[in-house]
DRENDO-1510 file (C-alpha; in Angstrom, 1 decimal, always signed):
<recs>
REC; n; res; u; v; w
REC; 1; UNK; -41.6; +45.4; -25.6 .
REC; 2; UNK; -40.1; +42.9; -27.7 .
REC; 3; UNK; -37.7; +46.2; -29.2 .
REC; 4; UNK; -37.2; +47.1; -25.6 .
REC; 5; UNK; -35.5; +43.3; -24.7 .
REC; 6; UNK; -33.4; +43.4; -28.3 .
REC; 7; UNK; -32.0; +46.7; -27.2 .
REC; 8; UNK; -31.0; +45.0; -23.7 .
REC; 9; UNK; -29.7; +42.0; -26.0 .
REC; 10; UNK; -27.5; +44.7; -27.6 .
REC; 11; UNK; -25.8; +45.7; -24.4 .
REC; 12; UNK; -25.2; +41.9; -23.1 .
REC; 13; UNK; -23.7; +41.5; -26.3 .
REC; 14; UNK; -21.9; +44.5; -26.6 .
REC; 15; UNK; -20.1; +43.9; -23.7 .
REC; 16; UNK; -19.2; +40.5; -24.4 .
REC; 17; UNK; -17.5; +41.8; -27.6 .
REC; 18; UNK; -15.6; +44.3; -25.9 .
REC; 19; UNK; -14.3; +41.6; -22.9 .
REC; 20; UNK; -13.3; +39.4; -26.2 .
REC; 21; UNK; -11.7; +42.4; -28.4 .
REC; 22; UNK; -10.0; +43.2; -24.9 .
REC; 23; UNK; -8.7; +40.2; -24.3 .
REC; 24; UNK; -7.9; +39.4; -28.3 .
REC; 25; UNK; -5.5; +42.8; -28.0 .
REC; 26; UNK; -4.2; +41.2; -24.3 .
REC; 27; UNK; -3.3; +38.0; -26.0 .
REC; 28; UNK; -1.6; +39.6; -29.1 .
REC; 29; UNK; +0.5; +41.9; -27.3 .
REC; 30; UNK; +0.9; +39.7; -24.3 .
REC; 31; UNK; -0.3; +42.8; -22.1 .
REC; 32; UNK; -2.1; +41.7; -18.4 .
REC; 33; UNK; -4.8; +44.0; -16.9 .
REC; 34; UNK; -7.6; +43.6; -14.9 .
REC; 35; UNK; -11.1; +42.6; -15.3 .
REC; 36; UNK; -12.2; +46.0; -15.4 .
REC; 37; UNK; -9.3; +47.2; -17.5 .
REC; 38; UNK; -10.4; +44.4; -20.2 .
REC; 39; UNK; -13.5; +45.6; -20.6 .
REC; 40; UNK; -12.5; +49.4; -21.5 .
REC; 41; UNK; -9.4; +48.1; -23.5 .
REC; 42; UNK; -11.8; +46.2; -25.6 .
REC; 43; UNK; -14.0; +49.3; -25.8 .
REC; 44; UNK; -11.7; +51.2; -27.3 .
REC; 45; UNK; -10.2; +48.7; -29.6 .
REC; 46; UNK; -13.4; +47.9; -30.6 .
REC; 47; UNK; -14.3; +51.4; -32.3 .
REC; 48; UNK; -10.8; +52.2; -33.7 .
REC; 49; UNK; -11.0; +48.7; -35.5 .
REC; 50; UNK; -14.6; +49.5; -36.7 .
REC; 51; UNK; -13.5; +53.1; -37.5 .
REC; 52; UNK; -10.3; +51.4; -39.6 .
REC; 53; UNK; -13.0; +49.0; -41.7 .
REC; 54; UNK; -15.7; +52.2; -42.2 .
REC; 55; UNK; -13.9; +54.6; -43.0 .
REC; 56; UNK; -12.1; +53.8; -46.5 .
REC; 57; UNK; -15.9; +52.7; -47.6 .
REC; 58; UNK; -17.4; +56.0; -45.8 .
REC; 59; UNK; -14.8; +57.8; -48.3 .
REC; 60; UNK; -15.4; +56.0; -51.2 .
REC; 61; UNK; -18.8; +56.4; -50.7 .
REC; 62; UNK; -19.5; +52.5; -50.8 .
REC; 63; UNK; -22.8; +51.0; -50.2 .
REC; 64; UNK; -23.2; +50.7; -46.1 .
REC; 65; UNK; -24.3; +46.8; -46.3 .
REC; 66; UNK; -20.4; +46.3; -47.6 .
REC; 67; UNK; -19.5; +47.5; -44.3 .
REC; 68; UNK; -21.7; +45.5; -42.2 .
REC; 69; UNK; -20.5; +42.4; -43.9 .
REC; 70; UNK; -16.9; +43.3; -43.5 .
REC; 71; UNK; -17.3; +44.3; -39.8 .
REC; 72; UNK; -19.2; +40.6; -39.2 .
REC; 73; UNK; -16.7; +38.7; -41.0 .
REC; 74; UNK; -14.4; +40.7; -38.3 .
REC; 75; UNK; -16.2; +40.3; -35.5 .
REC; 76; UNK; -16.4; +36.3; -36.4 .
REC; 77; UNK; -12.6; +36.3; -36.7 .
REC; 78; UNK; -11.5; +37.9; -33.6 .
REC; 79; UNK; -14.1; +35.8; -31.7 .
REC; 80; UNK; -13.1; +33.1; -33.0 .
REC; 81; UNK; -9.5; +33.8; -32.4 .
REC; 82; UNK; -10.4; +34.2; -28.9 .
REC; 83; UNK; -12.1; +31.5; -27.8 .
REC; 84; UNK; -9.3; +29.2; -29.7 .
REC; 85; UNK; -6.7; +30.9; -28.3 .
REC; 86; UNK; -7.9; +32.1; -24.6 .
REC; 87; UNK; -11.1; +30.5; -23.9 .
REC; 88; UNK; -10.0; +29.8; -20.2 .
REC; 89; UNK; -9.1; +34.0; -19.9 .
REC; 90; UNK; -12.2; +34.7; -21.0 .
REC; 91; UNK; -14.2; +32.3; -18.2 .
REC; 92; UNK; -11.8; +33.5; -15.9 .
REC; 93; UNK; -12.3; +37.1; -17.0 .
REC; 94; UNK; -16.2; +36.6; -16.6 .
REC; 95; UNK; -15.6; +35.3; -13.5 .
REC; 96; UNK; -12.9; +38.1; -12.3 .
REC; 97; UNK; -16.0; +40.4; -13.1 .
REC; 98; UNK; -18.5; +38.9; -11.2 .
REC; 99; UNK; -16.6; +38.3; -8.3 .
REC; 100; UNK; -15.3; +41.5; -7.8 .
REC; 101; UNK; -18.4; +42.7; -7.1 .
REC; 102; UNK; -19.8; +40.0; -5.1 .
REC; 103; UNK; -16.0; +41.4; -2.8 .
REC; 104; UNK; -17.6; +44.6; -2.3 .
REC; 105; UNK; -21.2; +43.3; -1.1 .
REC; 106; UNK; -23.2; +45.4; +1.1 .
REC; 107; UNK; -25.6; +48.2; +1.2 .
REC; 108; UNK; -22.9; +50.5; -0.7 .
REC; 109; UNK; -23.0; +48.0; -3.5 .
REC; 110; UNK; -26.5; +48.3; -3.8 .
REC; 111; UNK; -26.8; +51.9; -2.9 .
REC; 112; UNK; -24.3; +52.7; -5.6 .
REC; 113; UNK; -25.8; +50.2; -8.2 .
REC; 114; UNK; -29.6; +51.4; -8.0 .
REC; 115; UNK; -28.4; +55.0; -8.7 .
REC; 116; UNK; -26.1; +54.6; -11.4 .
REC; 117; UNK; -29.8; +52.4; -12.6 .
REC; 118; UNK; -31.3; +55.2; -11.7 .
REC; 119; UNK; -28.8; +57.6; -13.9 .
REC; 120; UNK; -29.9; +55.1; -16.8 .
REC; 121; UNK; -33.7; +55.9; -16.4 .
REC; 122; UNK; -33.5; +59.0; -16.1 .
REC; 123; UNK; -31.5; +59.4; -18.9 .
REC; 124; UNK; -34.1; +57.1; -21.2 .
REC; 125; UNK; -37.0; +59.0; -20.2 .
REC; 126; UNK; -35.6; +62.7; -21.0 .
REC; 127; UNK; -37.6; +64.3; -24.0 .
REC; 128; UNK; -34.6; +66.6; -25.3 .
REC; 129; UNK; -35.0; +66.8; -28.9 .
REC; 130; UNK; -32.5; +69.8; -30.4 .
REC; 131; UNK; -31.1; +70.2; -33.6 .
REC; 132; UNK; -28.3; +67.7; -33.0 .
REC; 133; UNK; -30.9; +64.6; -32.1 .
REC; 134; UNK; -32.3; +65.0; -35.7 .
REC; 135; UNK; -29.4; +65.5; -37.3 .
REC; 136; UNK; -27.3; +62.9; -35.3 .
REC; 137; UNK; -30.4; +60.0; -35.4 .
REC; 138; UNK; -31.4; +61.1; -39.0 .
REC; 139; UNK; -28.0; +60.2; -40.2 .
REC; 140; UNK; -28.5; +56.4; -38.5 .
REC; 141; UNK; -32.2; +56.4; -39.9 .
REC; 142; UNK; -31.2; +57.5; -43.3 .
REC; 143; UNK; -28.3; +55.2; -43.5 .
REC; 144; UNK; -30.1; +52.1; -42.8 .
REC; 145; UNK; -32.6; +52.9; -45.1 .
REC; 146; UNK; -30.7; +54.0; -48.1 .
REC; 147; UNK; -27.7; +52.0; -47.9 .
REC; 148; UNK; -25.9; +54.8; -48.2 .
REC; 149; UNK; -23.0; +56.2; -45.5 .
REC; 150; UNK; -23.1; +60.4; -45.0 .
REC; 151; UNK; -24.4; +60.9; -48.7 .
REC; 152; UNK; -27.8; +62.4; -47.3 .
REC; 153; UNK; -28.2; +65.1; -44.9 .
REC; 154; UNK; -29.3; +63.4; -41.8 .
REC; 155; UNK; -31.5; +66.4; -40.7 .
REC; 156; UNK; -33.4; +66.6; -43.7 .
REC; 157; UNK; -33.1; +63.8; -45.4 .
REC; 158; UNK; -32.0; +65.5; -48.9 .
REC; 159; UNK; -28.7; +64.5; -50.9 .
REC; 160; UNK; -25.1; +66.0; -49.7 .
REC; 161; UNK; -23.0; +68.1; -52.2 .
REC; 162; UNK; -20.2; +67.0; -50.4 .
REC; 163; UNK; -19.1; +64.6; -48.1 .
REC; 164; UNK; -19.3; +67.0; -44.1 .
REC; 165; UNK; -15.8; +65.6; -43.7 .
REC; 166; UNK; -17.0; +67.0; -39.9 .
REC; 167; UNK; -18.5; +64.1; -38.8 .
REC; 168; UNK; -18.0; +61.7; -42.2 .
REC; 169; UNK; -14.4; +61.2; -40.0 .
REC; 170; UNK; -16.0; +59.6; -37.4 .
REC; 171; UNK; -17.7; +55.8; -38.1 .
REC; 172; UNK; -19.9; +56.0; -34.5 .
REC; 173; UNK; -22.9; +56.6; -36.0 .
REC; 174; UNK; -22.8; +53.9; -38.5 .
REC; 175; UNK; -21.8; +52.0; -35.5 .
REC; 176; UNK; -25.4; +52.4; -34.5 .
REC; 177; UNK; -26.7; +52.3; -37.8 .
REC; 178; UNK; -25.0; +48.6; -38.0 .
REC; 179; UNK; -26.7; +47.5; -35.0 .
REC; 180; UNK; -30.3; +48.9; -36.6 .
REC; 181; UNK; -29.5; +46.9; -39.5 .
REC; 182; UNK; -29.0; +43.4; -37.2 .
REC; 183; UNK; -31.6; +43.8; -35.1 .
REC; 184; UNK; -34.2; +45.6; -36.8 .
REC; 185; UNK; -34.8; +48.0; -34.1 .
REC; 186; UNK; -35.7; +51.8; -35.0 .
REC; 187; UNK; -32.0; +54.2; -34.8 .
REC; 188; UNK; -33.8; +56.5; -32.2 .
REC; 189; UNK; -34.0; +53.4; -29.6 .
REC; 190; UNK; -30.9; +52.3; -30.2 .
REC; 191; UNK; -29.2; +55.5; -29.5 .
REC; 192; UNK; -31.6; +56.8; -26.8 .
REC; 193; UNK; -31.7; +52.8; -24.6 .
REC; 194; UNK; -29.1; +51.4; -26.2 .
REC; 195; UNK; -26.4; +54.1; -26.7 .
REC; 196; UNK; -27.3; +56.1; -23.9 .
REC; 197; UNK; -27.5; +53.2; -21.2 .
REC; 198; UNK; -23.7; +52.4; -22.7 .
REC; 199; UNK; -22.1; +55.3; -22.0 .
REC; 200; UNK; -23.8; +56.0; -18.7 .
REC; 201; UNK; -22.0; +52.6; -17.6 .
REC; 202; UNK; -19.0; +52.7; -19.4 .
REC; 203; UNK; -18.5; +56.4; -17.2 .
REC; 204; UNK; -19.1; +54.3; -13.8 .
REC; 205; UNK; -16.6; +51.8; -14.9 .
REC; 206; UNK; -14.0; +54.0; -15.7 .
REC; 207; UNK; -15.2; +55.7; -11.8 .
REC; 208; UNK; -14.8; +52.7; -10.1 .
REC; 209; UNK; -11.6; +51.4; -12.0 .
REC; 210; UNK; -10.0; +54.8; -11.2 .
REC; 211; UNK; -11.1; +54.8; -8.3 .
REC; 212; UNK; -8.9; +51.5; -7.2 .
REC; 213; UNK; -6.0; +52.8; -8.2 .
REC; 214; UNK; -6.7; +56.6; -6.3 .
REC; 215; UNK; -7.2; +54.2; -3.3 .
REC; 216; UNK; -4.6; +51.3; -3.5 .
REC; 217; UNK; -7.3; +48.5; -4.3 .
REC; 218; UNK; -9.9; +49.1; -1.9 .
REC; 219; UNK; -12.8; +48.7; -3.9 .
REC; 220; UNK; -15.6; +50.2; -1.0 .
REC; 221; UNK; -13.9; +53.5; -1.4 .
REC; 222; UNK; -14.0; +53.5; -5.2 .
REC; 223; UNK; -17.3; +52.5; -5.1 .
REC; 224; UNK; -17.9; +55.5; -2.8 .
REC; 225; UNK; -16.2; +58.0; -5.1 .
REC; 226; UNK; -18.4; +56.5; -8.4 .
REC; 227; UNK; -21.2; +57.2; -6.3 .
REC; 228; UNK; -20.6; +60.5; -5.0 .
REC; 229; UNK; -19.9; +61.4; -8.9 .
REC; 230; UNK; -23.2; +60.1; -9.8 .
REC; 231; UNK; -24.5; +62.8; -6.9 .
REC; 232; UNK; -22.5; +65.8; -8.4 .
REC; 233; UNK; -23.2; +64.9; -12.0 .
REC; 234; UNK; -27.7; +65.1; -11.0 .
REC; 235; UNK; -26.2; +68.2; -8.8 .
REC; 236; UNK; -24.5; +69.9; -11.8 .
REC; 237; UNK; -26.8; +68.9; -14.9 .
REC; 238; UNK; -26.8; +72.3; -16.6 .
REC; 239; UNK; -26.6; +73.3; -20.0 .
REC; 240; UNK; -23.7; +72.0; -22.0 .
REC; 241; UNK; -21.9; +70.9; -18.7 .
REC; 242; UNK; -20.7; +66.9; -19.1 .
REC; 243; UNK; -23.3; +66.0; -16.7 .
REC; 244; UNK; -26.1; +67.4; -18.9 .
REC; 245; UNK; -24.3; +65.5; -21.6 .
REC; 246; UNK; -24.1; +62.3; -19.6 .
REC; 247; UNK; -27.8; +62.7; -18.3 .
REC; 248; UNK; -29.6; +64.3; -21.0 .
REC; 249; UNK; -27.8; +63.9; -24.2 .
REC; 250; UNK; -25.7; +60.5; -23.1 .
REC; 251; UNK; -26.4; +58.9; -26.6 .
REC; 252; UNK; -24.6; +61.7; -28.6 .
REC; 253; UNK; -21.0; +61.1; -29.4 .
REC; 254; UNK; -19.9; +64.0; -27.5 .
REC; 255; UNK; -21.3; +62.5; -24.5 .
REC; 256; UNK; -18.7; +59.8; -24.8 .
REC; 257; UNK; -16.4; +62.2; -25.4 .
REC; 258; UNK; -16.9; +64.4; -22.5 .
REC; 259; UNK; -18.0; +60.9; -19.9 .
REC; 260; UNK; -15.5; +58.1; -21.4 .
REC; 261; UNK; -13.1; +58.8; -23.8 .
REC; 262; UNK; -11.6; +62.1; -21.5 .
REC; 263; UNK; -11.7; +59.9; -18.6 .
REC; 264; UNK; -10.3; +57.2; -19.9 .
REC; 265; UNK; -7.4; +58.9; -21.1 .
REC; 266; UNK; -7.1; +60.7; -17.7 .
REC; 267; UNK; -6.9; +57.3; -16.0 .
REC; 268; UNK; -4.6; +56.1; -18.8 .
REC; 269; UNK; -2.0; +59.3; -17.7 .
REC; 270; UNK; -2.5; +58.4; -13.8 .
REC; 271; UNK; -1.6; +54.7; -14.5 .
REC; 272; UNK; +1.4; +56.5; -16.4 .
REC; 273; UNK; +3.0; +59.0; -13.8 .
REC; 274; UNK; +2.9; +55.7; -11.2 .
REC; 275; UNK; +5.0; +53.6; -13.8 .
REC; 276; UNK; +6.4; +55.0; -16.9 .
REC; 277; UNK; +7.5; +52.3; -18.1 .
REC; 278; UNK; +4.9; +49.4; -17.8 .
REC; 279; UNK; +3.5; +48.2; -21.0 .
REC; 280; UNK; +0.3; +48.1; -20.4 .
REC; 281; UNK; -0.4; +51.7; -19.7 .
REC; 282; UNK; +1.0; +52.8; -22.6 .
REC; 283; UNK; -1.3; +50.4; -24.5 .
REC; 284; UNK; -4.3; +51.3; -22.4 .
REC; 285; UNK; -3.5; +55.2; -23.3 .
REC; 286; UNK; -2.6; +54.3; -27.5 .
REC; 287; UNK; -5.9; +52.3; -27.2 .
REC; 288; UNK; -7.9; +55.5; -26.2 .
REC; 289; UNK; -6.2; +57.9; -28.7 .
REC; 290; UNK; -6.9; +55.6; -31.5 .
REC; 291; UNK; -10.6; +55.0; -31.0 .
REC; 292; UNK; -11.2; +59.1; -30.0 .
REC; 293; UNK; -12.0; +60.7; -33.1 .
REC; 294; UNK; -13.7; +57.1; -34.6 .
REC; 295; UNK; -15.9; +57.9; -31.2 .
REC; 296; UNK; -16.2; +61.4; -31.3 .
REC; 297; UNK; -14.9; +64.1; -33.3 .
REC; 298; UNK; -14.6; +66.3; -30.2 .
REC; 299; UNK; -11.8; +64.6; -29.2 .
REC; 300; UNK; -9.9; +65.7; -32.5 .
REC; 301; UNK; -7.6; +68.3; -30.2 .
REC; 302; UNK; -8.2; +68.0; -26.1 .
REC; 303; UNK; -7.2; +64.0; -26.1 .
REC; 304; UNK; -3.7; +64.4; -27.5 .
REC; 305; UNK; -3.6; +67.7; -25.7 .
REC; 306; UNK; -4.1; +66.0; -22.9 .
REC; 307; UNK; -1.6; +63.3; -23.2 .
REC; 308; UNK; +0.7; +65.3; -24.7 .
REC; 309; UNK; +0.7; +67.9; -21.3 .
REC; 310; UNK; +1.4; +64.6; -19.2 .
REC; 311; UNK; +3.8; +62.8; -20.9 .
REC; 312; UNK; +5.8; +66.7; -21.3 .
REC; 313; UNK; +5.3; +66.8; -17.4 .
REC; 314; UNK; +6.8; +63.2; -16.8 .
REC; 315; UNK; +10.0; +64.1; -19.2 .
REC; 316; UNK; +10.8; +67.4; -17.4 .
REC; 317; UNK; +11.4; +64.9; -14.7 .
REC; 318; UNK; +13.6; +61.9; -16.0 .
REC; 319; UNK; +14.0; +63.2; -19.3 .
REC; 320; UNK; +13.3; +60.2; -21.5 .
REC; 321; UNK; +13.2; +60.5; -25.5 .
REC; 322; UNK; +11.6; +57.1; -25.7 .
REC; 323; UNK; +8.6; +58.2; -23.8 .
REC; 324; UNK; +8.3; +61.2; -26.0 .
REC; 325; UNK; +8.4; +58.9; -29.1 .
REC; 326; UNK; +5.8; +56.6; -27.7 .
REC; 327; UNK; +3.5; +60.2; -26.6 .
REC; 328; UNK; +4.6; +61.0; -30.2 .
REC; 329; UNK; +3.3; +57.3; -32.1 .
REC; 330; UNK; +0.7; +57.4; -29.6 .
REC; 331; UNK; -1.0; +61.0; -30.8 .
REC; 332; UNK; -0.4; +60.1; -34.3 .
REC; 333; UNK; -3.9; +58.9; -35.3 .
REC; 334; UNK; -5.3; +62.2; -33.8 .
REC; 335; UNK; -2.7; +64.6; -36.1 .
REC; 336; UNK; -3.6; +62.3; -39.1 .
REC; 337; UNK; -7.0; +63.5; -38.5 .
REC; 338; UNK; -5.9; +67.0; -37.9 .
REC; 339; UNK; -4.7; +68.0; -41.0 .
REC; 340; UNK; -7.6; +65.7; -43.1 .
REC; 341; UNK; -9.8; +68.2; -41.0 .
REC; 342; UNK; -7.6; +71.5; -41.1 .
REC; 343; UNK; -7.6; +71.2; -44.9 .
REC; 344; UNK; -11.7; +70.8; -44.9 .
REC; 345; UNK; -12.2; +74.0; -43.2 .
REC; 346; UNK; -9.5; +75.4; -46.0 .
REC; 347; UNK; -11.8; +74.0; -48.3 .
REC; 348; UNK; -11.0; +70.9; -49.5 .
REC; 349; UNK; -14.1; +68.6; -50.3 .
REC; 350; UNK; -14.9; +65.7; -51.5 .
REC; 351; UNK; -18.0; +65.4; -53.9 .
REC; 352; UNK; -20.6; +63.3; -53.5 .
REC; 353; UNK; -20.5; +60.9; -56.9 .
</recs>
């Protein structure tokens, strides 16, 4: 009981951070959004930043309590940044939150609320245990416990060769190892309750916030789609479909992939074809592309192909170079990790010391 309330801790808290990473990145690049677009900015910032602290230590095979004091000390600054620098955003942000929803009051509301809940628990209570969930919660067991960062197979527990450059790319699950490590609490509740409760929200979020901008504002219809998604998705949960990976498998990184970070960047590209040229949707859809790989490595390709097929779309129009150099600086990460990965598969390795 007392792990069950730390994990629910971990998601207050969590999404606290990312209100105050997107509002940090807001305040930096003097960008406005709304509430709702905060929160996923500051999702999204948060991993690429975490990604840009892990992964020079994941590659030089450093000890894994290095990284969590570097990602505290970072966490500490940008919060503290924050609160000196937009404390009254940040009430106001809260607030924004809050009272968006109190707006759309009614049996909707609730209706919509209690089965996105619902989504949660069902997803908490599956028993799907596949190759992956070894593999993906041994690596956040055996990372904790060895103070060590993809040196032992996660799977079986026995010392790596080489670094699996396959997933050694991605920081998400030390992101989850580094929250075992604070809290004490076992990696397989953190990724099943924690995790999986995350991304299950984040996808009705990114639902409802899309949904506004389908419908001009009107927040009873978006809350209508989000919930007729949540239908389909216990309507469509088959094998290896993104419902099954949103219902069954929610805490695996590809069920971020295939529930947040492809709908995020698909709401990133409809803010873009309304106006090219605003700011913020060019930050909102960099902000995605940076954090995709440090989320999931299944992201490596379809999110810049994505964005790259808009943006290519929007130029045929107006025939702008500078959007194609913003598509271009805005894709860069994902090529970066490209070729790192192309030359793995052509064998290049790195040895484990």
């Amino acid at each position: 009981m007392i792990q069950l309330a730390a994990c629910l801790l971990m998601m207050i808290l969590l999404a606290i951070e990312w209100g105050i990473y997107g509002i940090g990145t807001q305040k930096i690049f003097r960008l406005k959004m709304s509430a709702c677009e905060t929160e996923i900015l500051g999702f999204f910032i948060y991993f690429g930043l975490f990604q840009m602290a892990a992964l020079p230590l994941i590659l030089l095979q450093r000890p894994f309590h290095e990284l969590v004091w570097l990602w505290i000390g970072i966490a500490v600054a940008m919060n503290l940044f924050v609160l000196a620098t937009s404390w009254r955003k940040l009430a106001a942000f809260v607030g924004n939150m809050f009272a968006g929803l109190w707006r759309v009051k009614g049996i909707l509301l609730a209706a919509v609320v209690l089965l996105v809940l619902f989504a949660c628990w069902f997803q908490g209570t599956q028993q799907y245990m596949g190759w992956d969930t070894t593999d993906y919660i041994g690596t956040v067991n055996t990372t904790v416990y060895t103070d060590t960062m993809y040196v032992y197979e996660g799977n079986s527990g026995v010392m790596a060769k080489v670094l699996n450059l396959r997933y050694a790319m991605s920081a998400f699950y030390m992101h989850s190892a580094f929250l075992c490590r604070l809290t004490a609490v076992g990696g397989i509740m953190v990724q099943k309750y924690v995790l999986g409760t995350v991304c299950i929200l984040m996808h009705g979020l990114i639902l409802f916030t899309m949904g506004k901008r389908l419908f001009s504002g009107d927040e009873k219809k978006a809350l209508f789609m989000t919930g007729l998604v949540f239908l389909m998705h216990f309507g469509f949960q088959t094998m290896y479909s993104s419902s099954d990976f949103l219902l069954i498998r929610a805490y695996e990184a590809k069920g971020f992939c295939a529930n947040v970070v492809i709908p995020a960047m698909f709401y990133a590209v409809l803010c873009f074809w309304e106006e090219q040229e605003k700011r913020e949707h060019w930050a909102l859809m960099a902000a995605v592309s940076f954090a995709s790989v440090p989320i999931s490595m299944s992201s490596l390709v379809i999110v810049p192909a994505l964005m790259v097929i808009a943006v290519l779309a929007q130029w045929f129009n107006r025939r702008s170079w500078k959007t194609l150099l913003r598509c271009f600086c805005c894709a860069l990460p994902n090529g970066v990790y490209l070729i790192i990965y192309f030359l793995y598969s052509q064998g290049f390795r790195i040895m484990i010391k």
